[in-house]
Backbone as a chain_set.jsonl record, in Angstrom:
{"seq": "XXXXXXXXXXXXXXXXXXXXXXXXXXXXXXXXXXXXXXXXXXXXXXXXXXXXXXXXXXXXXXXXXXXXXXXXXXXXXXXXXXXXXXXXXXXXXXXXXXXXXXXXXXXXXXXXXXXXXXXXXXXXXXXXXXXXXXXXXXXXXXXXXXXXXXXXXXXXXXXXXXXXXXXXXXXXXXXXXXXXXXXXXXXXXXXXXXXXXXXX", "coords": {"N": [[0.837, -1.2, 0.0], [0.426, 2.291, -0.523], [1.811, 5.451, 0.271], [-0.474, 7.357, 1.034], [-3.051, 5.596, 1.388], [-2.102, 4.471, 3.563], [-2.308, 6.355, 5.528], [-5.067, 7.077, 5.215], [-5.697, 5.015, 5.978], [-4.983, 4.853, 8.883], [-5.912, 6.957, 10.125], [-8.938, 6.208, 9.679], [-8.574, 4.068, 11.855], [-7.852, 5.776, 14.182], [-10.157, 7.459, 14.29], [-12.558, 5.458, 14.472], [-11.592, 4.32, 16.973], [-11.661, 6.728, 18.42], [-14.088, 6.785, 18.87], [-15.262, 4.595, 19.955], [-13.821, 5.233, 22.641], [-15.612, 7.376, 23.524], [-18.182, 6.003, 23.354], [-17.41, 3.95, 25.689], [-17.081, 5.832, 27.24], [-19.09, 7.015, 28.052], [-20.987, 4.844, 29.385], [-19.778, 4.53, 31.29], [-20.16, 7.107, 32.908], [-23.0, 6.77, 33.283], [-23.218, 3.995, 34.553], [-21.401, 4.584, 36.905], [-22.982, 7.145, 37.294], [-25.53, 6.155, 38.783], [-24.376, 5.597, 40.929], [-24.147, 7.975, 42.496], [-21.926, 9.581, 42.11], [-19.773, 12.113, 42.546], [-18.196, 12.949, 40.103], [-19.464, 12.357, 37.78], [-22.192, 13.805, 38.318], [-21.008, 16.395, 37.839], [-20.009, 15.925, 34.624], [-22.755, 15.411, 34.241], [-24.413, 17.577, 34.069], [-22.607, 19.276, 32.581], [-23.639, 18.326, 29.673], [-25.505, 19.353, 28.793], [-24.921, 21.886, 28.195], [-23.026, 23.945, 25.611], [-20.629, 23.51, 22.798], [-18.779, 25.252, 20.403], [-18.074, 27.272, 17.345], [-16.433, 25.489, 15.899], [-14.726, 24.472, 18.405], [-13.599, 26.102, 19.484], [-14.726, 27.666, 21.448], [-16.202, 26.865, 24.401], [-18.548, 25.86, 26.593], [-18.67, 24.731, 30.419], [-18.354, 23.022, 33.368], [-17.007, 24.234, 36.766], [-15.257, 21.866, 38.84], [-14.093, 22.134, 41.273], [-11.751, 21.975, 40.687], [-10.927, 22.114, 37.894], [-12.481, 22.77, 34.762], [-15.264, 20.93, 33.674], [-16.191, 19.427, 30.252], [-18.738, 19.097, 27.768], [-18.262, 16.798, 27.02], [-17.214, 15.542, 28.74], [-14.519, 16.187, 29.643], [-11.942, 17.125, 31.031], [-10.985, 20.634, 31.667], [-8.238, 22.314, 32.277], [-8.175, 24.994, 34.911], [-6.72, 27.702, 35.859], [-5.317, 28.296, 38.953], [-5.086, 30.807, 39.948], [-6.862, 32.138, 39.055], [-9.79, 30.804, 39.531], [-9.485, 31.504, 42.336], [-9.633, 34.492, 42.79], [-11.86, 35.077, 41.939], [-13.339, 33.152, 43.104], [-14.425, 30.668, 42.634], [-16.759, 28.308, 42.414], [-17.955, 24.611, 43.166], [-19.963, 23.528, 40.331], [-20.537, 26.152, 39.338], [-20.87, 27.752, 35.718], [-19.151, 28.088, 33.634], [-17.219, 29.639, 30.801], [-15.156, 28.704, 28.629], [-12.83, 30.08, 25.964], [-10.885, 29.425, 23.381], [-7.876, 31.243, 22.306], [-6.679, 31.993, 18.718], [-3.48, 31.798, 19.491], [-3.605, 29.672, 21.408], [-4.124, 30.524, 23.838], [-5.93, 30.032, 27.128], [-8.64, 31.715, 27.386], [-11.181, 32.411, 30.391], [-14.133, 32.732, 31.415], [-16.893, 33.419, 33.716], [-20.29, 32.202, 33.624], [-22.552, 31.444, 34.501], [-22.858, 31.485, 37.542], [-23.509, 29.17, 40.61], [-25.838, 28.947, 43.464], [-25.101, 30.128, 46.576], [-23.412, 29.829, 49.479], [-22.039, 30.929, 52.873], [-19.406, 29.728, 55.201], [-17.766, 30.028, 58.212], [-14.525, 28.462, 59.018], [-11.847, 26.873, 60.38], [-8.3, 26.662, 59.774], [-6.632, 23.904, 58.866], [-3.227, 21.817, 58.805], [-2.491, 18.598, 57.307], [-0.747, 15.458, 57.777], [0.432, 14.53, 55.879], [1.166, 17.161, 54.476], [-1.076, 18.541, 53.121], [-3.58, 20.916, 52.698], [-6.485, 21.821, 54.423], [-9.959, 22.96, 55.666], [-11.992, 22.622, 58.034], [-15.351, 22.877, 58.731], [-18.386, 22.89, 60.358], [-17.972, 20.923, 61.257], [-16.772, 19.496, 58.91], [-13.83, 18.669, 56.409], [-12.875, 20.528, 54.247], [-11.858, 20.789, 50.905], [-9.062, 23.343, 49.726], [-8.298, 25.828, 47.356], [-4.314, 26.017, 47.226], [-3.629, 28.399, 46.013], [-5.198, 30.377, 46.921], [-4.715, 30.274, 49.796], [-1.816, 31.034, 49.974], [-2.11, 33.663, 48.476], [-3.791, 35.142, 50.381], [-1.699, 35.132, 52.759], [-2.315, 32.774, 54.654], [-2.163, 30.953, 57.414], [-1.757, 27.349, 59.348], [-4.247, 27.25, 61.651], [-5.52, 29.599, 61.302], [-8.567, 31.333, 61.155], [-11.126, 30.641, 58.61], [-13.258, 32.002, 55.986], [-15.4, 30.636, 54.19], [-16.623, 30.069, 50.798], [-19.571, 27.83, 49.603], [-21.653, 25.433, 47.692], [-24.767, 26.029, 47.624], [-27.254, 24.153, 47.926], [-26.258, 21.56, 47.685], [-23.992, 18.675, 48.968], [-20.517, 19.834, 48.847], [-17.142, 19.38, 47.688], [-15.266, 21.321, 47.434], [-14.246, 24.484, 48.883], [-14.266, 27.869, 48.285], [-11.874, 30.197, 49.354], [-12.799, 32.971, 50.703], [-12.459, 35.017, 52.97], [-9.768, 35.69, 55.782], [-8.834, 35.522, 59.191], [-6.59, 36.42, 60.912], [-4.984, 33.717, 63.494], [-3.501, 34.608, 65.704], [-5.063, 37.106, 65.947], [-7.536, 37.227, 66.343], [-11.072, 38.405, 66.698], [-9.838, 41.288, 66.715], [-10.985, 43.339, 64.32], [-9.902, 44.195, 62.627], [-8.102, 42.701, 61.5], [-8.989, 41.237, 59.527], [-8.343, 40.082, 56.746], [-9.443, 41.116, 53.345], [-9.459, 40.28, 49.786], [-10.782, 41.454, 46.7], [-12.106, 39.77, 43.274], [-10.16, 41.094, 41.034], [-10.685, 40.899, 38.354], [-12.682, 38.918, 35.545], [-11.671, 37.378, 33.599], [-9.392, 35.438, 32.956], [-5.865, 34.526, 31.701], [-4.463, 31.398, 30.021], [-0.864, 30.177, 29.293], [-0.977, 27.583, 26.562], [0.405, 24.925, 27.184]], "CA": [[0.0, 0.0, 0.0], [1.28, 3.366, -0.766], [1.655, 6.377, 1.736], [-1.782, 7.773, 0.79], [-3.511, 4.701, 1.41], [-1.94, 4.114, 4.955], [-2.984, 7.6, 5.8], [-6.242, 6.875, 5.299], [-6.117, 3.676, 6.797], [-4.922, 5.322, 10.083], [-7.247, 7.845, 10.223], [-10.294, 5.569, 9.824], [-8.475, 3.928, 13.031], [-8.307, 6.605, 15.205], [-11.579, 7.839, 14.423], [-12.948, 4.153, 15.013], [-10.896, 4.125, 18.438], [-12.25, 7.496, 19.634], [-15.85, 6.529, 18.891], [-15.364, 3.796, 21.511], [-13.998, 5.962, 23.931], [-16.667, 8.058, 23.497], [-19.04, 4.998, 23.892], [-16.842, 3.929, 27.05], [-17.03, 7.168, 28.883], [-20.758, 7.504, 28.295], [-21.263, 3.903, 29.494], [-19.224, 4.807, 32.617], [-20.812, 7.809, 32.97], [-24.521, 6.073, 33.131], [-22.981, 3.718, 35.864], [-21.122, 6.072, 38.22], [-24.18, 8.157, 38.22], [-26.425, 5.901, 39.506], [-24.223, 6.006, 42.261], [-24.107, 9.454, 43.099], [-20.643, 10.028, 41.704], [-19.475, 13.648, 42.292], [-17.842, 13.503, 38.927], [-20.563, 12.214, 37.142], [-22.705, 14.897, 38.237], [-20.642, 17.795, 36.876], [-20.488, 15.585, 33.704], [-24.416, 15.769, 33.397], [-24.528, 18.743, 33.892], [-21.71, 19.897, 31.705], [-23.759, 17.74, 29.025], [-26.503, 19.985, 28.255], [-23.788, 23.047, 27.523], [-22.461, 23.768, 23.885], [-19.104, 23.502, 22.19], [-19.196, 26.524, 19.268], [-17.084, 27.938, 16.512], [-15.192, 24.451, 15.551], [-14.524, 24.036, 19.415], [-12.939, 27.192, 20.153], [-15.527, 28.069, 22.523], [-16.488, 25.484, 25.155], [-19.177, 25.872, 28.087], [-18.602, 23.219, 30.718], [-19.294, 23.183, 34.37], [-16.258, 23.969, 37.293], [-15.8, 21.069, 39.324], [-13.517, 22.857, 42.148], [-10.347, 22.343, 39.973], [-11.298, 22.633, 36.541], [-13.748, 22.586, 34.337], [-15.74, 19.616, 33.06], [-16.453, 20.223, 29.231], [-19.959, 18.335, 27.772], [-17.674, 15.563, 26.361], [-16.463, 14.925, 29.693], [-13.109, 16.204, 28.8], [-11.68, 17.976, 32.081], [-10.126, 21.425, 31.446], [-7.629, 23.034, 33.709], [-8.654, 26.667, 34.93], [-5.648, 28.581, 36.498], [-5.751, 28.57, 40.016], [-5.405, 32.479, 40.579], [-8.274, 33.099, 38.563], [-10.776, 30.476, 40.357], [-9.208, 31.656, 43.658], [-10.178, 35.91, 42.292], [-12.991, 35.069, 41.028], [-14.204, 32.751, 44.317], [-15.603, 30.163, 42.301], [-17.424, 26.934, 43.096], [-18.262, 23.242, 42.289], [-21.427, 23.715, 40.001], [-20.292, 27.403, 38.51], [-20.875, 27.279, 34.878], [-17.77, 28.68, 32.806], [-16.954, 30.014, 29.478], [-13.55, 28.699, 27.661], [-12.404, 30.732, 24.635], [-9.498, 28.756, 23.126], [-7.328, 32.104, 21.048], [-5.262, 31.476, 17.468], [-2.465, 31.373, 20.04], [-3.759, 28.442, 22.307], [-4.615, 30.817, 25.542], [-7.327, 29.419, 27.465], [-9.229, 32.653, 28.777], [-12.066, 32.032, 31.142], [-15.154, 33.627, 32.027], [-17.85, 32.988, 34.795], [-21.278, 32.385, 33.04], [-23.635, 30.994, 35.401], [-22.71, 31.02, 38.821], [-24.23, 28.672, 41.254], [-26.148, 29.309, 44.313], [-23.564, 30.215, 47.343], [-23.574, 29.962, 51.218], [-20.7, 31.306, 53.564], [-19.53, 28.963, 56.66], [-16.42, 29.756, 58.779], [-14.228, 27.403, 59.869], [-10.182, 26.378, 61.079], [-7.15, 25.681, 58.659], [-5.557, 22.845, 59.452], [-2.981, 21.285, 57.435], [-2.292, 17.256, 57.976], [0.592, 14.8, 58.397], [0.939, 14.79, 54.836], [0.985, 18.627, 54.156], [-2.273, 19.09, 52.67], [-4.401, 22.082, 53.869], [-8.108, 21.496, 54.863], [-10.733, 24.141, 56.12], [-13.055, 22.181, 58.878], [-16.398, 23.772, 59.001], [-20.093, 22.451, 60.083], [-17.946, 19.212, 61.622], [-16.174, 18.188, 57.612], [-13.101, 18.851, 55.918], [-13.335, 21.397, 52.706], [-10.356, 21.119, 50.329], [-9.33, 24.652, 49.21], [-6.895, 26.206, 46.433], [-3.156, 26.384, 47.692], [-3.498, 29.592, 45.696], [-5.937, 31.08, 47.98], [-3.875, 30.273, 50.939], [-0.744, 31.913, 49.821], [-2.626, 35.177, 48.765], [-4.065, 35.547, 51.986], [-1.034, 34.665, 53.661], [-2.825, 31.799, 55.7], [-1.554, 29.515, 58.102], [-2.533, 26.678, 59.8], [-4.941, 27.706, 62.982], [-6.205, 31.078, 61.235], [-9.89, 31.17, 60.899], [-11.167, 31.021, 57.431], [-14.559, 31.963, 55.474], [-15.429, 29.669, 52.781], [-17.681, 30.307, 50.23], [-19.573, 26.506, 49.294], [-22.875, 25.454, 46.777], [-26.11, 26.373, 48.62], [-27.707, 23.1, 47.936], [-25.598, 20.598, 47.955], [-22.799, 18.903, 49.772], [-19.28, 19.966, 48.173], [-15.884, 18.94, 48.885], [-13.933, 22.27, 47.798], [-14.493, 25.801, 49.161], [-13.683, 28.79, 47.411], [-11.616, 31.219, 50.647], [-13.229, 34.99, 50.947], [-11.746, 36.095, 54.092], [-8.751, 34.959, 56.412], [-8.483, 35.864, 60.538], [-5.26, 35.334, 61.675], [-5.32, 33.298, 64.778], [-2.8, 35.634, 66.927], [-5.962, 38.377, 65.957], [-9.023, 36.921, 66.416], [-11.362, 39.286, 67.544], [-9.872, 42.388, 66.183], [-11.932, 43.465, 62.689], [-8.73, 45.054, 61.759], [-6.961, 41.567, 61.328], [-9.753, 40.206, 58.692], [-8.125, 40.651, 55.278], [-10.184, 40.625, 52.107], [-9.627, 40.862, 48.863], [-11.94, 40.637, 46.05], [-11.53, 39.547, 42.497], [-10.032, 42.304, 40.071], [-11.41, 40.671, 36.675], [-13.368, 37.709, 35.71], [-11.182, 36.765, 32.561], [-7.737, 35.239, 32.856], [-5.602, 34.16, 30.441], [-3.644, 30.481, 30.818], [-1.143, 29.781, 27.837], [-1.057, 26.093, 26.771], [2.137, 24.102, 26.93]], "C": [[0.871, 1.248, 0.0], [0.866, 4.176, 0.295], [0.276, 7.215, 2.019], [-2.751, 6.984, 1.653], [-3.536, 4.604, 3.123], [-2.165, 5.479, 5.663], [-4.512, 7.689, 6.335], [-6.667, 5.732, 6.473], [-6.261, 4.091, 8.515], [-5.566, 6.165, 10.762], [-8.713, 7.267, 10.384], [-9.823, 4.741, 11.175], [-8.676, 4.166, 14.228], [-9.728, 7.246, 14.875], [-12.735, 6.423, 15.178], [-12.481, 3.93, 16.753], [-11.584, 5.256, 19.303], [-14.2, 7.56, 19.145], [-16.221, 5.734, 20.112], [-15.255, 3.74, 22.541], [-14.64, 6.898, 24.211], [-17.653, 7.196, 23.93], [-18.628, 4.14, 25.134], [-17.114, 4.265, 27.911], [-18.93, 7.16, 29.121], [-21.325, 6.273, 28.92], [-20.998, 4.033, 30.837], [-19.314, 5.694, 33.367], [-22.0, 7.186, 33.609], [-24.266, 5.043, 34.452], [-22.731, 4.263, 36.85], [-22.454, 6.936, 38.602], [-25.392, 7.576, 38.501], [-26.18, 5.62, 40.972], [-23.76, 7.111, 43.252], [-23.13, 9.671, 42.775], [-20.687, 11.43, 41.761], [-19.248, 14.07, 40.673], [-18.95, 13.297, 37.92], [-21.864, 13.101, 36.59], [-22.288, 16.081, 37.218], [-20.33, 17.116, 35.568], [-21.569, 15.549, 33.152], [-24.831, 16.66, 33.267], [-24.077, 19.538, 32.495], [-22.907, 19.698, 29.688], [-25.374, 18.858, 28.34], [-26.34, 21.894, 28.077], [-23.472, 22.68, 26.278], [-20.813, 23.895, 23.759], [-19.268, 24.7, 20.775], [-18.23, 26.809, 18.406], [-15.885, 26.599, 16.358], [-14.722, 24.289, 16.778], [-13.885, 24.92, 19.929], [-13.647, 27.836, 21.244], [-16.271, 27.103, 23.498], [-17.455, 26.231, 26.615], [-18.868, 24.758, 28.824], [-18.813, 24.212, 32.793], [-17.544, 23.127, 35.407], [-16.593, 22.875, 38.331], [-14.835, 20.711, 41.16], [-11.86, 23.124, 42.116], [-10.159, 22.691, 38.595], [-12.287, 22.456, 36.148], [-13.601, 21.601, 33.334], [-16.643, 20.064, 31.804], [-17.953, 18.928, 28.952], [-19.183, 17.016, 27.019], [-16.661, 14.892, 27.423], [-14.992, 15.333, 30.183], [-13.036, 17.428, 29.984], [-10.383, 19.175, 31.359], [-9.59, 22.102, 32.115], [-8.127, 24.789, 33.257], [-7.575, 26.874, 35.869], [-6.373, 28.512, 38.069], [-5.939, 30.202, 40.987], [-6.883, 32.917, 39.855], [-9.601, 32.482, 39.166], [-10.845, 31.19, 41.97], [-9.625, 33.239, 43.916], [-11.156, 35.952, 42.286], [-14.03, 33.963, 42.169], [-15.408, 31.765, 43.449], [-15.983, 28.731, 42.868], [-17.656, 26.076, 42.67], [-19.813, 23.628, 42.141], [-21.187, 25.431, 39.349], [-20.421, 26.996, 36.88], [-19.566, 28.423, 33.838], [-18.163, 28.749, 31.509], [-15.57, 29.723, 28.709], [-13.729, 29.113, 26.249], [-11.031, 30.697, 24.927], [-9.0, 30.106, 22.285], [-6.472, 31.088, 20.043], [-4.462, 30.742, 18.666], [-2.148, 30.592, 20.733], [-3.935, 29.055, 23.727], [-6.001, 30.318, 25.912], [-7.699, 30.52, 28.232], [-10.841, 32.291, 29.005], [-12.831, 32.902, 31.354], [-16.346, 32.611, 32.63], [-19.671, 33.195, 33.982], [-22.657, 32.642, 33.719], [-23.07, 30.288, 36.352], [-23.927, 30.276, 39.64], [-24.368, 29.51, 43.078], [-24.864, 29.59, 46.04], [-24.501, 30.508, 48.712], [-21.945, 30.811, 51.527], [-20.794, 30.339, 55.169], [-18.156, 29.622, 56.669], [-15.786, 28.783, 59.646], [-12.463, 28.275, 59.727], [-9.764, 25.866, 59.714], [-6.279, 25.066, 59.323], [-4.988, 22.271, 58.321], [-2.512, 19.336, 58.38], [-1.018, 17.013, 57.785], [1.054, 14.904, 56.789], [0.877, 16.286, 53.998], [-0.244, 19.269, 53.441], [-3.243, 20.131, 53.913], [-5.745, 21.819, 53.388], [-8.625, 22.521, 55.629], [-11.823, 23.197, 56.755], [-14.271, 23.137, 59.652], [-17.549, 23.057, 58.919], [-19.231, 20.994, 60.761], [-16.972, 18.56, 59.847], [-15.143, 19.612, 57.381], [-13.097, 19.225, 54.585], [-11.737, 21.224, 52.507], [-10.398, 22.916, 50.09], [-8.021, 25.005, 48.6], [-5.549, 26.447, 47.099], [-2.848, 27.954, 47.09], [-3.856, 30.288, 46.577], [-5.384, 31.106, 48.836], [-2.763, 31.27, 51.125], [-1.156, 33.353, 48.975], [-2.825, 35.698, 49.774], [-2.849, 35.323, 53.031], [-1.297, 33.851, 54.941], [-1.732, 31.12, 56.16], [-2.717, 28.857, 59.368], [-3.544, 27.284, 61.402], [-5.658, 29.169, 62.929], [-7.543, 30.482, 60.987], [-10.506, 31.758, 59.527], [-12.544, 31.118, 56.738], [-14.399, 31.224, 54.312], [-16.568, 29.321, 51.791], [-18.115, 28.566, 49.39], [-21.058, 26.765, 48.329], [-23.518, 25.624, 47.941], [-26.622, 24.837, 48.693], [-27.433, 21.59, 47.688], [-24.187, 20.364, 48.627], [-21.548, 18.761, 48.38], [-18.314, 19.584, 48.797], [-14.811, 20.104, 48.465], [-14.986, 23.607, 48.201], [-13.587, 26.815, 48.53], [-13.238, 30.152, 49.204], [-12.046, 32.926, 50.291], [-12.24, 35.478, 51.87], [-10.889, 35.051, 54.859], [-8.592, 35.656, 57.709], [-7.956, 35.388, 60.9], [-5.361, 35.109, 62.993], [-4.763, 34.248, 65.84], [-3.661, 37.383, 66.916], [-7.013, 38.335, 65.943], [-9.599, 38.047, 67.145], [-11.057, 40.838, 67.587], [-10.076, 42.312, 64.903], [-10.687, 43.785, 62.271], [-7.603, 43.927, 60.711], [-7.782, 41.146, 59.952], [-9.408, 41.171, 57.182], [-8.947, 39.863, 54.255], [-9.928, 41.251, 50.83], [-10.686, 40.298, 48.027], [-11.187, 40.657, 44.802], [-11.457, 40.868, 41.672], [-10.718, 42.203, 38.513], [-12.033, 39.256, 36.909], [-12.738, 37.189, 34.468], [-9.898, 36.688, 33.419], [-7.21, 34.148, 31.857], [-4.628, 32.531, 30.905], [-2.699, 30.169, 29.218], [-0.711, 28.172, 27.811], [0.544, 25.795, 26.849], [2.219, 23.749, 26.107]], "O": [[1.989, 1.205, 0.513], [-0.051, 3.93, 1.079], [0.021, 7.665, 3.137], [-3.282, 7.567, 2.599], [-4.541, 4.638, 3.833], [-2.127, 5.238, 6.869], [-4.991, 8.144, 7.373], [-7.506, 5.64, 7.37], [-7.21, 3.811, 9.248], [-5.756, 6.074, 11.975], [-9.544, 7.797, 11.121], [-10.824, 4.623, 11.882], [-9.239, 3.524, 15.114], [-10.294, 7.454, 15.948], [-13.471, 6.526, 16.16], [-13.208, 3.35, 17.561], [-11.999, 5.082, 20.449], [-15.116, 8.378, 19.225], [-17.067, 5.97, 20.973], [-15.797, 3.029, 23.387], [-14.335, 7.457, 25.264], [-18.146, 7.539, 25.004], [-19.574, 3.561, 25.668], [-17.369, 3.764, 29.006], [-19.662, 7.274, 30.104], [-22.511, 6.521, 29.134], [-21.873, 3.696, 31.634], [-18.794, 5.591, 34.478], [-21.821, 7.116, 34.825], [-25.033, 5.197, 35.402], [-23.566, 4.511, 37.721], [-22.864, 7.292, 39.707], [-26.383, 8.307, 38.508], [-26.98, 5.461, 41.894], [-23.219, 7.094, 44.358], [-23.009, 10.683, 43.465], [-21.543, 12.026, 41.107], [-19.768, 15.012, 40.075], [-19.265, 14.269, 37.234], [-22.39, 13.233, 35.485], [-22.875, 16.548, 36.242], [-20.346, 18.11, 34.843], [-21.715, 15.61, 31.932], [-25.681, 16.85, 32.396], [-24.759, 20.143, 31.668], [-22.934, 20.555, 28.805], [-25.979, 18.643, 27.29], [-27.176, 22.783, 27.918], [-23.541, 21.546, 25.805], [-20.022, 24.333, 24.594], [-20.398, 24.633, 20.291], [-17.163, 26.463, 18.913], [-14.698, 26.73, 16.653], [-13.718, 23.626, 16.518], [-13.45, 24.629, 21.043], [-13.001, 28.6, 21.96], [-17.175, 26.518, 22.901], [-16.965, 26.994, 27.447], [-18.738, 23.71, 28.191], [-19.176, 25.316, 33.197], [-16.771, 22.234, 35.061], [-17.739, 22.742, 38.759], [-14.849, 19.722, 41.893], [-11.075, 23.804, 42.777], [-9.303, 23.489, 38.211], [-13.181, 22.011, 36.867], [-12.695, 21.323, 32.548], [-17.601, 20.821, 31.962], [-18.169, 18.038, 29.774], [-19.941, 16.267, 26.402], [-15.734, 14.104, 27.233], [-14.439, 14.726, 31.101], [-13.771, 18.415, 29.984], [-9.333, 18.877, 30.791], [-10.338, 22.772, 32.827], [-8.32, 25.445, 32.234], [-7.56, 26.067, 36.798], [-7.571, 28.632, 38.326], [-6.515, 30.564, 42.013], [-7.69, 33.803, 40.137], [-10.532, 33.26, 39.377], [-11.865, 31.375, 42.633], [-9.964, 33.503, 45.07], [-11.659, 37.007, 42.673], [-15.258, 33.968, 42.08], [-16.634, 31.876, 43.457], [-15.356, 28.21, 43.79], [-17.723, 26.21, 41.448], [-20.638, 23.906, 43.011], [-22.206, 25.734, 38.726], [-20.065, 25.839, 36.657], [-19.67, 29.64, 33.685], [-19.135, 28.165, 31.031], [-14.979, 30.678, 28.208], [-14.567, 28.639, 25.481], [-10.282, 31.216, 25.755], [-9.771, 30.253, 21.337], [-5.892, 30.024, 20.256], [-4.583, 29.543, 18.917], [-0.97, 30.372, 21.013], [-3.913, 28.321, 24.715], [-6.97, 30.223, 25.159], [-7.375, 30.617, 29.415], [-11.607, 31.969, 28.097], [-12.358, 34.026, 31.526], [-16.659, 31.485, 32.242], [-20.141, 34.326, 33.855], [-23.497, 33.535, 33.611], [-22.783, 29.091, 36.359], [-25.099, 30.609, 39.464], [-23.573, 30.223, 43.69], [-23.826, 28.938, 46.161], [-25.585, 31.041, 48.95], [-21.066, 31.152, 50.734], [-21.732, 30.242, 55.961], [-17.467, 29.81, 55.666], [-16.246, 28.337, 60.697], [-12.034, 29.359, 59.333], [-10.314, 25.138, 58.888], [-5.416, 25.447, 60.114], [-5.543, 22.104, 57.234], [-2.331, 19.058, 59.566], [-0.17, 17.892, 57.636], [2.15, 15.424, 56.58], [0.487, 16.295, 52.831], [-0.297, 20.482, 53.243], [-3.469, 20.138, 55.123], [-6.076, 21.637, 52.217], [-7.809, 23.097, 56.348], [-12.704, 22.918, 55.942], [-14.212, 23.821, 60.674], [-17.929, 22.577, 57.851], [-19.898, 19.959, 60.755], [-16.624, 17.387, 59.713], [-15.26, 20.785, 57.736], [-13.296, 18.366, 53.727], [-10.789, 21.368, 53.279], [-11.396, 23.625, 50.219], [-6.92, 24.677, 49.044], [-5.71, 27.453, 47.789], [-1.969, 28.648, 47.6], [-3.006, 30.935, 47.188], [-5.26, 32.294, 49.131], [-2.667, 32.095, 52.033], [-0.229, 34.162, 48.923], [-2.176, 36.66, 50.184], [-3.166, 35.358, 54.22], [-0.748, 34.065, 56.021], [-0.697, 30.782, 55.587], [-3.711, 29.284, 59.956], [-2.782, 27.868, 62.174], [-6.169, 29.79, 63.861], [-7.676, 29.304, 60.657], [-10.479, 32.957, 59.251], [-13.159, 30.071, 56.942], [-13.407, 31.207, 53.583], [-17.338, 28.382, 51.991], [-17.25, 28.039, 48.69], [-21.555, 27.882, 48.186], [-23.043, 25.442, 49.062], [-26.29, 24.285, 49.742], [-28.25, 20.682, 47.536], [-23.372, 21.256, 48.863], [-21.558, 18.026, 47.393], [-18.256, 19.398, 50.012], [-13.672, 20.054, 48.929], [-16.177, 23.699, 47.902], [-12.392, 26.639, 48.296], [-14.084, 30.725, 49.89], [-11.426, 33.769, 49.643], [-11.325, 36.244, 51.567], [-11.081, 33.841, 54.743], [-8.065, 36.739, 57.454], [-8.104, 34.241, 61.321], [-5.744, 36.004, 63.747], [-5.475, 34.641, 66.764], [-3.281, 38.414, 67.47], [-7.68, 39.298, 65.565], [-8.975, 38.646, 68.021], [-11.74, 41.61, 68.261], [-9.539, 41.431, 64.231], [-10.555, 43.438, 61.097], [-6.811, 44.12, 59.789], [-7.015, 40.612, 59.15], [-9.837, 42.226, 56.715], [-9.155, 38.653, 54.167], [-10.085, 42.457, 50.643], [-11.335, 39.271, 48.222], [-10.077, 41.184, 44.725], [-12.417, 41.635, 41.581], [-11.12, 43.101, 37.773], [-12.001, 38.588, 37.942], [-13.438, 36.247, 34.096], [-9.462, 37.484, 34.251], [-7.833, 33.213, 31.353], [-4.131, 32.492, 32.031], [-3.314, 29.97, 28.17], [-0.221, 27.592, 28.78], [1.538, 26.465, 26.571], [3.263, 23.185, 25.779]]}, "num_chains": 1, "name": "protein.A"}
C-alpha cells in the first residue's frame, strides 16, 4: 500500500478508536451516576452546555479544579483566577481557546452560594483542609498563599447552597494571633473575571 492509502487507513483507526472511547465514557458515565458520583454529576450537567465555533468556545461546568467540558473532557482553569474570582463546584464557565492556544475564562452561570467559617488545618501529609459544620473542605493552595494563611487562622469559605461539596472557594482569612480584632480580617476581592492560561 502506498503512503496515501496508509494515511487513510490510520485515520479511519483513530476515528474508530475514539468513537469507543466516546461509547466507554458515556457507558461509565450512566454507571457512576447511579451512584451518586461527584464527577458524574458535573459531567451531566456539563452535558446539556455547547461547544461553538469548531470548538474554540467550550461551556462546561467547574468542578472545584477545573472545568468539566460536555464531552467529559476535564479542562484546567488557572488557580489564581478560580481563587479571584471565588468560584465553586457547580459554577458554569466560558472557555475561549485564542489562534495562540490561551485558554481565557469567564464565569457564566454562577451557582447558588452559602458562607460557613471554619479552622485551617494542614495534615501529616501537608495538605491544607478548612473544617467547618464538623467536615473537611479542600481549598486552592493559591488562595492560601494570597491571603497569607496559616494553619490555625480562621477562614470563610464560600460553598454550593444546595448541595454537599468537597472544595471551598476562601473569601476572608483571621489570623489566629488576631481573632477578635476586625482590623486583622483581610479581604480581597476579584479584580477581573477573565484570565488568560497559555497552553504548553
Amino acid at each position: 500500500m502506498d503512503n496515501l492509502t496508509n494515511i487513510a487507513l490510520i485515520a479511519q483507526m483513530i476515528e474508530s478508536a475514539e468513537k469507543n472511547i466516546q461509547s466507554a465514557r458515556q457507558l461509565l458515565r450512566e454507571i457512576m451516576g447511579g451512584k451518586g458520583d461527584m464527577s458524574s454529576e458535573f459531567v451531566r450537567k456539563a452535558q446539556v452546555l455547547s461547544v461553538s465555533d469548531g470548538g474554540k468556545i467550550i461551556e462546561g461546568v467547574f468542578d472545584g479544579q477545573n472545568m468539566v467540558g460536555p464531552d467529559g473532557k476535564q479542562y484546567p482553569v488557572p488557580a489564581n483566577y478560580a481563587s479571584k474570582s471565588k468560584l465553586i463546584e457547580g459554577d458554569v464557565l466560558k472557555l475561549t481557546i485564542a489562534e495562540d492556544g490561551s485558554f481565557i475564562y469567564k464565569q457564566i452561570g454562577p451557582a447558588e452560594r452559602r458562607k460557613v467559617l471554619g479552622i485551617l488545618t494542614n495534615d501529616e501529609k501537608g495538605e491544607y483542609r478548612v473544617i467547618a459544620e464538623g467536615k473537611p473542605y479542600k481549598v486552592l493552595l493559591a488562595s492560601l498563599t494570597y491571603f497569607k494563611a496559616e494553619s490555625g487562622d480562621q477562614v470563610t469559605i464560600v460553598l454550593p447552597k444546595d448541595k454537599e461539596g468537597v472544595w471551598g472557594a476562601v473569601e476572608n482569612v483571621i489570623k489566629k494571633d488576631q481573632i477578635g480584632n476586625s482590623e486583622s480580617i483581610m479581604t480581597r476581592s476579584a479584580s477581573s473575571d477573565e484570565t488568560e492560561l497559555e497552553e504548553s
